[in-house]
N, C-alpha and C positions, 0 to 999 in steps of 0.2 A: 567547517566553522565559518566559511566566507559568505554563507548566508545568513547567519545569526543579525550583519550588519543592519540589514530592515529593521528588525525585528526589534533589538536594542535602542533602534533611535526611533520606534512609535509612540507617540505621544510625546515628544518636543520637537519635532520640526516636524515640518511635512516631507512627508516621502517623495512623491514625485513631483512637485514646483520647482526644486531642489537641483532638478538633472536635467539636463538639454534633451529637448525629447527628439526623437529619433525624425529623420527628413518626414515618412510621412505621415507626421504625427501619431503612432500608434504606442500606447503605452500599458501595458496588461498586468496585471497583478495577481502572481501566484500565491496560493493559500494551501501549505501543508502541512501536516499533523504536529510533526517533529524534528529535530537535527539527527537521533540518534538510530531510525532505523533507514539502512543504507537504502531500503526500497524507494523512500522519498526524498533521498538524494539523488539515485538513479532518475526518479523524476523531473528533479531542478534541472536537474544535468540537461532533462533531454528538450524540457520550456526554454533553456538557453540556447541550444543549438539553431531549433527552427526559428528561436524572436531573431539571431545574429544575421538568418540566411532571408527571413523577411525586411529583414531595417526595424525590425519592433526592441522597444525596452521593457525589460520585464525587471518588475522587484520582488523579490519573495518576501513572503510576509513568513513567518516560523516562530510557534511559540518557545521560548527556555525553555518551560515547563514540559513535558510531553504529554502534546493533546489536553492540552489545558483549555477548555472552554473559556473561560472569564479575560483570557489572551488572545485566543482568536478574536471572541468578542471585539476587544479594546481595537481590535485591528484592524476590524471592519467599520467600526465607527472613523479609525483616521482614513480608512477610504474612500470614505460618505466623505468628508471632507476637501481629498485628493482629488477625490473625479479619475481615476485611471478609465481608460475607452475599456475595456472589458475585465470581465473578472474571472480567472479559475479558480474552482472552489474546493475543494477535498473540506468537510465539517469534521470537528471532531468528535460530535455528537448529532445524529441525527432528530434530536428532539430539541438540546438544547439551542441549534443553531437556525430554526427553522423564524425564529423572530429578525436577525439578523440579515439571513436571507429577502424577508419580507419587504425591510430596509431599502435593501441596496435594488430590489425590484420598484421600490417606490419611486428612488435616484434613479430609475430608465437607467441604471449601469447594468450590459451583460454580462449574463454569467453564463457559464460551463460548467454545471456541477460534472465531478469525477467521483467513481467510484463507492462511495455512500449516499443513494436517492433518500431524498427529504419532497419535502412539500413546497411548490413555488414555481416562480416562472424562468424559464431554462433556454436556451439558444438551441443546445444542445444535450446532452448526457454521456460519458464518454466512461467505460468501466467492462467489467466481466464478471458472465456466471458465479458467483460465488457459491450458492448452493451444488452448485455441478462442477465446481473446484475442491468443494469439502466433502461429496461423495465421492468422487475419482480419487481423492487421496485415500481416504478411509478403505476405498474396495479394494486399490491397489495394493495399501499395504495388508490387511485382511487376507488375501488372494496371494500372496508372496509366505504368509504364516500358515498357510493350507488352511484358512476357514477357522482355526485353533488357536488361544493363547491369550495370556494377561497385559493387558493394555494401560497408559494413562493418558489421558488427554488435556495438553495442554491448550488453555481458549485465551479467543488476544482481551481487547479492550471490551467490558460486554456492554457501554454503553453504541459500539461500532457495528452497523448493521451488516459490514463483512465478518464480522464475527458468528451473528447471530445467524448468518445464513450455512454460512462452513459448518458450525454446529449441528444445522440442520439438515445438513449433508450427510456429519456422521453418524446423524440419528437412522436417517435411511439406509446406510451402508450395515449400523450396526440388524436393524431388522433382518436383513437377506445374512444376516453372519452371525446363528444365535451362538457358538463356540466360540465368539469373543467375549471375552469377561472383560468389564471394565472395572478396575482397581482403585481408580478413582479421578476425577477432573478437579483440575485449578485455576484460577485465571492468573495470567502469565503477563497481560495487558499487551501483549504487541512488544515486549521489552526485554532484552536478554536478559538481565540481573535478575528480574522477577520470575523469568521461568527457570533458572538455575536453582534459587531459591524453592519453589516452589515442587520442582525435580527434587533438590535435596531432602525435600520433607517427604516424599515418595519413598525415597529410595531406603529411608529411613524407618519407614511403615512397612515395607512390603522386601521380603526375601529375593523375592521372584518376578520380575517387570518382564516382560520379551519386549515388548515396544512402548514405542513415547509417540502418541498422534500431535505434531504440534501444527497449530493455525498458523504459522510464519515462520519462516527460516530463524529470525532474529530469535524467534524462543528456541527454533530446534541446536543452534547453536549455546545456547543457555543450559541446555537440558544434556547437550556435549560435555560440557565442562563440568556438571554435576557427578554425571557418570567417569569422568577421569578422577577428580579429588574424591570419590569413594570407590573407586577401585572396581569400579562394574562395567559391565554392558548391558547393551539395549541394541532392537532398532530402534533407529528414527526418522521421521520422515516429517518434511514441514513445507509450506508452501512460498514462495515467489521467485525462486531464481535468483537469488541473489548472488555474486560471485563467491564471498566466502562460502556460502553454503555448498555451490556446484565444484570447490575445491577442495570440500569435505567430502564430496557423492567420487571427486575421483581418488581421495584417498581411500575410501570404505569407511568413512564413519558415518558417513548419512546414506540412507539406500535409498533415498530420491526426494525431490521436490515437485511441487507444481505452478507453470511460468506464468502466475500470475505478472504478468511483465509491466512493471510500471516506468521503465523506459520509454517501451512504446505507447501507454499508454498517455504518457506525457509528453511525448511527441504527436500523437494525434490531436490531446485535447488542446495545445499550444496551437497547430495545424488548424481546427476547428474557430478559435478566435480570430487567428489572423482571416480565414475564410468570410466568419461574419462581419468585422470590420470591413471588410475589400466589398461586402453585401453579394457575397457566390454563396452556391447553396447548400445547407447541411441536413443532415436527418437527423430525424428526431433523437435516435440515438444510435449508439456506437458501440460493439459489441467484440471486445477480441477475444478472441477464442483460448483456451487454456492447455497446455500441451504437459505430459507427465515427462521430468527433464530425470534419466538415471542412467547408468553406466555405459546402455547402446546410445547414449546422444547427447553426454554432457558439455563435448568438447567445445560445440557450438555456443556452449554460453560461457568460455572462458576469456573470452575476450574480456578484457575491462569496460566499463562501461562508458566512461570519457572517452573512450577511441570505437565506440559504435554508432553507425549512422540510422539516424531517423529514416523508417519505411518514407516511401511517398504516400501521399492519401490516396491516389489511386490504390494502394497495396493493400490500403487497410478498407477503404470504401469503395466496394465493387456494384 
């Protein structure tokens, strides 16, 4: 909740005029989808850490709404305004935010787009495979059901082009696996409520489910709690590593995720700002790799996420 404060006080005072900026003046302004899926909290978490160990201040910007375009929007205008030295960006819509973008490239303020490529001009790009995170899931759980068995697939937000690619992952997974029936797909938006809901109308239609393919933990936990209040099972399997999730995979109710890691990946793109403020070098873009997190290797992500430390960029850019 302690980031919602930006967010509530856009549009009547200025955001950063407001705060002592940091000795060497660097002041960066995080831009993420939501409050309510833990993965971009993980991320605030980790923009916090490297701004404290650089002297930078960072204010997040988060819409109430989750992924509410018309909010982001409002937000980037009090930016225009604020002047922060650089921008991280997560959009909540790759189509609708591409005018906004346009903006803040007009104001010579840098950005760092993360995770959802749009159209525009970029310092950097900091994100992962998506489509080769939605296949890997898809094969591995396929390949875990012997090639055999009735499916549904819960999909996040579809205006989110990490949606649209995972998708398309399990479109590929599904060709090499004609023995998966698919029973039917929802969109779940990226939100536990909506994939529970969603689950419940499944489980409601169909006798027989073996598995739940969900785009993000945040549904495969949604699609958990469906399967308990109707008295079923399922596998399930969902993507980012999140800790509730990887404390689901060691109790056996999830049989895996994949570490879409937005800790580190908001440790690098934070890393990356500070970099181009200091004027050191970045590449074009930044690519972490995606690792299948389940019972031989969960352990490792049970750390909490406030008590994990940021890679160095050497670790992440070799």
């Amino acid at each position: 909740m302690r980031y919602l404060v930006a967010t509530m006080l856009v549009g009547s005072i200025t955001l950063f005029a407001g705060h002592a900026r940091a000795a060497d003046g660097m002041t960066i302004a995080v831009f993420t989808k939501n409050s309510t899926n833990p993965a971009y909290e993980a991320f605030r978490i980790a923009a916090d850490q490297v701004a404290r160990t650089a002297g930078a201040r960072v204010v997040h910007l988060v819409p109430k709404k989750p992924d509410n375009v018309e909010e982001q929007k409002a937000m980037v205008e009090q930016a225009l305004n604020d002047k922060p030295d650089a921008v991280i960006f997560i959009p909540v819509d790759d189509v609708a935010m591409i005018d906004s973008v346009k903006k803040l490239n007009e104001a010579k303020i840098p950005i760092i787009l993360v995770s959802n490529p749009l159209p525009g001009k970029f310092v950097t790009y900091v994100g992962a495979d998506d489509f080769e995170i939605g296949y890997r899931e898809a094969k591995y759980l396929f390949e875990h059901l012997g090639g055999k068995g009735k499916i549904v697939v819960i999909e996040g937000t579809p205006a989110a082009p990490t949606n649209r690619e995972r998708v398309r992952g399990y479109q590929r997974a599904f060709a090499e696996f004609p023995g998966i029936q698919v029973l039917g797909s929802g969109v779940g938006n990226y939100q536990q409520p909506d994939a529970k809901r969603v689950m419940a109308k499944f489980l409601g239609e169909h006798p027989q489910i073996d598995a739940a393919l969900s785009a993000n933990d945040g549904m495969a936990l949604g699609v958990l709690e469906a399967l308990k209040e109707a008295g079923r099972s399922s596998i399930v399997i969902g993507i980012n590593g999140i800790l509730p999730a990887v404390k689901q995979i060691e109790a056996g109710a999830i049989l895996a995720t994949v570490d879409f890691n937005m800790f580190k990946i908001g440790c690098t793109a934070t890393r990356a700002a500070v970099r181009h403020l200091k004027k050191e070098p970045l590449p074009e873009k930044v690519m972490l790799p995606a690792e299948i997190i389940d019972k031989t290797n969960y352990k490792a992500w049970l750390v909490p996420v406030d008590q994990r430390a940021c890679p160095e960029w050497s670790e992440v850019v070799r």
